[in-house]
N, C-alpha and C positions, 0 to 999 in steps of 0.2 A: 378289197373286202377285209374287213376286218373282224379277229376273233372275239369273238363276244364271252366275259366272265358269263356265273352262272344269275349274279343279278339282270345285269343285262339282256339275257338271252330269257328270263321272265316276265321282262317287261315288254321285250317282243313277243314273245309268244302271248301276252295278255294287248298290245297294240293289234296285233294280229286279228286275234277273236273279236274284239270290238271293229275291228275297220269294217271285216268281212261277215260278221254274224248280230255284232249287238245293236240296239233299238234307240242308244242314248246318241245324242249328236255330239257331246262334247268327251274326250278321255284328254282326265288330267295329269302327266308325267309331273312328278316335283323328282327333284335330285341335290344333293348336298355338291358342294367344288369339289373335281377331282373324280368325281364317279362317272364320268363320259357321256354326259349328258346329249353332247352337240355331236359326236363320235357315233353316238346309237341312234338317235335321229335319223341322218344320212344312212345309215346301213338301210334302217329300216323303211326306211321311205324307198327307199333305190329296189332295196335286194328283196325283204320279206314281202311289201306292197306291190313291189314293181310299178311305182309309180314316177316320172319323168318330172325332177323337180323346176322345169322348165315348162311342162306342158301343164299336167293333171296332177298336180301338188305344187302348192303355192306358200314359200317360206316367207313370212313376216318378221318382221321384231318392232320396237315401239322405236326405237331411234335410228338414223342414220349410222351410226358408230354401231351400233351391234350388227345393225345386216352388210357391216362390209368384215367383222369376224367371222358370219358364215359365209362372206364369200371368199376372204380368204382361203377359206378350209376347202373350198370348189364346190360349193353349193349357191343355186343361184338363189337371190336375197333382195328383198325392199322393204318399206316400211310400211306399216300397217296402215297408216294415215294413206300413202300409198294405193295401197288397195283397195279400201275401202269407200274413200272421196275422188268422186270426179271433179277436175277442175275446170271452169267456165270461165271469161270475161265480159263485163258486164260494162253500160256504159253508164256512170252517175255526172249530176251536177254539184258543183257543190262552191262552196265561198272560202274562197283564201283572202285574206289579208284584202276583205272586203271587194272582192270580185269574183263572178259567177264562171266559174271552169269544169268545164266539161272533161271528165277522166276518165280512163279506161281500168277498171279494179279487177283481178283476181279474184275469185269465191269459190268455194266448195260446198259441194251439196254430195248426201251421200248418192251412192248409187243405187241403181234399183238390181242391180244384177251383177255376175261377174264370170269371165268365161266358162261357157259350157263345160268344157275342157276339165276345169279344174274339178276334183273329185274328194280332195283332200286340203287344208287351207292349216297349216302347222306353224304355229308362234309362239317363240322364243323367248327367253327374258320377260313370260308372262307375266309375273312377280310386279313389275313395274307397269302393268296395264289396270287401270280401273274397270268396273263393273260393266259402265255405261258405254263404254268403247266396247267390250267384249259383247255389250245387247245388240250394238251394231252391226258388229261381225257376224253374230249369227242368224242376224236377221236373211242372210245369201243361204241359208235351210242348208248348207255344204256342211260337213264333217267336219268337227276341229278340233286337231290336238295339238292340247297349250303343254308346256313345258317351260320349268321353271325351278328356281332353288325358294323354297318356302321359306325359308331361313333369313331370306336377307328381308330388309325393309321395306315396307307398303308401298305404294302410290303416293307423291306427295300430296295429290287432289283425288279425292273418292277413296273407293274402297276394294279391295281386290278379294272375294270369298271362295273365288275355285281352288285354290292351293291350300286352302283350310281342309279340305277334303280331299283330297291326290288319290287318284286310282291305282297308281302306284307311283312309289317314291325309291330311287335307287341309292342304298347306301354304303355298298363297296367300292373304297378306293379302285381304281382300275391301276393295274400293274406299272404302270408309267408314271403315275403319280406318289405312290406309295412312300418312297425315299423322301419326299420332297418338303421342306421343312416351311414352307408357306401353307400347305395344306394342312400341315402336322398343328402350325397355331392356329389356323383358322378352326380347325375341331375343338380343340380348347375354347376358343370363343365361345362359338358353338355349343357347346356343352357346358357354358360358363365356369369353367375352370380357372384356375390361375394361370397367368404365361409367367414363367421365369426372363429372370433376366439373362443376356448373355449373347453368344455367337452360335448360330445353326448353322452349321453345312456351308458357313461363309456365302449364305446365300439371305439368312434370313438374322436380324441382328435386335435385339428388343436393348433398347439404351434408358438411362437415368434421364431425366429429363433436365434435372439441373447440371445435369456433367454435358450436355449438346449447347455445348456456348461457343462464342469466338470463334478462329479460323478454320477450327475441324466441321462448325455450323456450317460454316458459309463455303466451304468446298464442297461437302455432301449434299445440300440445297441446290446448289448451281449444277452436281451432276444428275439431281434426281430429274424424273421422265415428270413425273407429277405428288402435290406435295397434298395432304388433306387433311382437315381435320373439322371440329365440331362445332367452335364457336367464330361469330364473325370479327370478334376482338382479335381471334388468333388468326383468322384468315388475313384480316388487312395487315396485321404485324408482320407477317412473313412475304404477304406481296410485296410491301414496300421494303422489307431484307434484302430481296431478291435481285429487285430492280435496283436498288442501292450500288449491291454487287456487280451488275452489268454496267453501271454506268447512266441509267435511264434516270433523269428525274422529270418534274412537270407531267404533264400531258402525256396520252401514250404515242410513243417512238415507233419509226418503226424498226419490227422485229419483236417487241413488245408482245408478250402472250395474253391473249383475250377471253373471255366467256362468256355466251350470249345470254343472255339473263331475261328473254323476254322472247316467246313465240312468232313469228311473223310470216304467218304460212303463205301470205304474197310473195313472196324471196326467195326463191331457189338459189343454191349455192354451187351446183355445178350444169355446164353445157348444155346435160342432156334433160334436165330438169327432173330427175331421182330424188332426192333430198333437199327438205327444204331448211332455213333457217328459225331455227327453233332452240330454245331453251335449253342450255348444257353445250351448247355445241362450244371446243376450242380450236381455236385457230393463231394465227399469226395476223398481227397488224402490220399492211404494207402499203408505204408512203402515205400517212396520216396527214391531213392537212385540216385546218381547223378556221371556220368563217366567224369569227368576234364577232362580227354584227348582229347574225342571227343568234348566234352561241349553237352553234351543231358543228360538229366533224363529220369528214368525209376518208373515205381509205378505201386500199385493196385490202381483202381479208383471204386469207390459204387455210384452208378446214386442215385439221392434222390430219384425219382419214382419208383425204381424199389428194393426187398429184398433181390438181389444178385447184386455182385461185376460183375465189367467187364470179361471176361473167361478170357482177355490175359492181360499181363503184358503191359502199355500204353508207349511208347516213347516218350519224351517230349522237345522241345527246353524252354531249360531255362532260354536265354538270356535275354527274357522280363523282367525277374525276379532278373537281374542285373542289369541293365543299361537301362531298358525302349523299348529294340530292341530284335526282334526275327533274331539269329544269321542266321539263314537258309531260303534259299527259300520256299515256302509253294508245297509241295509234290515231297522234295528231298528224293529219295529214298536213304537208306545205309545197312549195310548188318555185321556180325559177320563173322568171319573167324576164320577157327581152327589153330593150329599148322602145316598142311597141306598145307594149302592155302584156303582150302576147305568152301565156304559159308553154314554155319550154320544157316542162320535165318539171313531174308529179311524184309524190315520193312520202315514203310513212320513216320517221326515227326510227332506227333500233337501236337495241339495249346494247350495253356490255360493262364487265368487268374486268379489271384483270383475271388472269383464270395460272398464276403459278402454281397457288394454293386455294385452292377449291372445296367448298362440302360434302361431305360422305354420299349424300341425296344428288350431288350435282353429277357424283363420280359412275353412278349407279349404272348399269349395262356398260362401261366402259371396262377395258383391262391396260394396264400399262407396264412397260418392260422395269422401270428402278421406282418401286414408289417410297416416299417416308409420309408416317403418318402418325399424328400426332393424336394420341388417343386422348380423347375428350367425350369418351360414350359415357361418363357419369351424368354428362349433362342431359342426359335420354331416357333416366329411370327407367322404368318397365321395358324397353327396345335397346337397351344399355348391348346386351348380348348382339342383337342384332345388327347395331351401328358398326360394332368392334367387326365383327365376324363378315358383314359386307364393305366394310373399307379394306379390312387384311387380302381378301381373294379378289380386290380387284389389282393384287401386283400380282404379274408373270414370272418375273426372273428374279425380281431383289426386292426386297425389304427393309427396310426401316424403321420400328414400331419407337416412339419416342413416349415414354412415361413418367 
């Protein structure tokens, strides 16, 4: 159990009253980085609610990588899509390479219900859910409290209005974080202030941008966890730094860091089928092999967040990877054929990119242990504030802010 400041302990005591006395379905928590956001959740879901985040409260987040953060923390976690979508297989007909094949597809359709049990339904990284998702959500008539940092950037598709309105918003550092010089600049953001230049607490370091040249670039680039920034001119400059650095050229290697860049909710990525292969996700490319005729790659892919490899061998258009274009439509189906004629194995491309250096939008519900990041929020006008201040908090331990 843990001690709760006096903001905290207000916004339990106002989650409290709404669970058990108020007439709205939906209370919205927003919180700034560093105020214990995900700390006071679990208390209060556990200790104030007494509700069994296993049974009769159901923790959500919009991506695979934030609900393995709450699980980390020992809160049980899945994704919203998760919950809310049953999944069916269905059987269609269809014409590949002018022959009629019959396949078995994966679909989702929402559900009409969802365990009795559940009394409470609490999502996380609201921030990044659209409108039209959250109509879904509460169409289950259950209680739901969203929580979120209002401060970071929207939805990249729709619109997100509940965090405009926060029932309450917590904005005391919590004692833990207070020293902590990532937090310290990400308020400066935040508050649109200036960041100086310089050395924090040798944890958090804001650099010249024209002084990050040459061999000091290219050791702190090869140690960082993940690199980001705004424009995609800078994104492929530094992927290809990267992989220069390691030795990678052509095609991706494997070992080669990846980003899936295109949703393909058919695909589950791990055993027990929890998370599925969707947009943002990084992984490792393992034993890539690559069919010229068709022009598509094949590999093992290892999610970073998770201890195991994806179950199936991933399909992949490689075209981006020559020439800058994805040779295919985005959920062109194709298909193997034996000596027979006969379809062996049906199958949709996925997407990817390198994933060294990534977009601020790509990086969003993620957190990583060394990040550098190369501020480019000029290019965001009116969200300028925002871009800075959600790429800064999504490092843990180290910093890099490159200007």
């Amino acid at each position: 159990m843990i001690v709760l400041n006096a903001d905290q302990a207000a916004a339990d005591k106002k989650i409290s009253d709404w669970f058990f006395k108020g007439t709205n379905q939906v209370f919205v928590l927003a919180g700034y980085a560093g105020t214990g956001k995900t700390a006071l959740l679990k208390h209060t879901v556990r200790e104030t609610l007494k509700l069994d985040d296993e049974v009769s409260a159901a923790f959500v987040t919009p991506t695979g990588k934030a609900a393995t953060v709450l699980i980390k923390n020992g809160v049980t976690a899945c994704t919203v899509h998760r919950l809310i979508y049953q999944s069916q297989t269905i059987e269609q007909e269809v014409e590949i390479n002018g022959k009629k094949v019959k396949v078995e597809r994966l679909t989702f359709r929402r559900r009409e219900n969802i365990d009795k049990a559940i009394k409470l339904i609490v999502l996380d990284e609201a921030s990044m859910v659209s409108d039209d998702m959250l109509s879904d959500l509460l169409n289950f008539g259950v209680k739901v409290l969203l929580c979120g940092d209002n401060v970071q950037l929207p939805p990249v598709e729709g619109f997100n209005t509940y965090l405009k309105n926060p029932d309450y918003t917590l904005t005391s550092i919590v004692r833990q974080q207070l020293d902590n010089p990532i937090i310290k600049l990400a308020q400066l953001a935040r508050e649109g202030k200036p960041i100086p230049f310089g050395n924090f607490g040798d944890k958090a370091f804001v650099l010249y941008g024209r002084k990050f040249e040459g061999a000091q670039r290219e050791k702190l680039l090869l140690k960082s966890d993940q690199v980001i920034c705004g424009l995609n001119r800078t994104r492929t400059r530094i992927n290809d730094l990267i992989r220069a650095a390691k030795g990678f050229e052509g095609l991706p290697q494997n070992g080669d860091k990846l980003i899936c860049t295109q949703n393909n909710w058919e695909q589950f990525i791990d055993g027990k089928a929890r998370f599925n292969l969707v947009n943002g996700i990084i992984g490792t490319a393992i034993d890539p092999f690559y069919d010229k005729a068709s022009m598509m790659g094949f590999m093992q892919f290892k999610p970073e967040f998770l201890d195991e490899m994806c179950p199936d061998a991933l399909p992949f258009d490689y075209g981006i990877f020559e020439n800058g274009e994805y040779r295919y439509k985005h959920g062109d189906t194709f298909a193997k054929f034996d000596e027979n004629g006969e379809a062996t194995g049906v199958f949709t491309l996925n997407r990817f990119e390198y994933g060294y250096c990534i977009s601020c939008h790509k990086a969003q519900g993620s957190e990583f242990d060394n990040v550098i990041i190369f501020d480019e929020s000029y290019a965001f006008k009116e969200d300028r504030n925002r871009w800075l201040y959600t790429a800064l908090t999504r490092a843990r331990k180290k910093l890099i802010l490159v200007r």
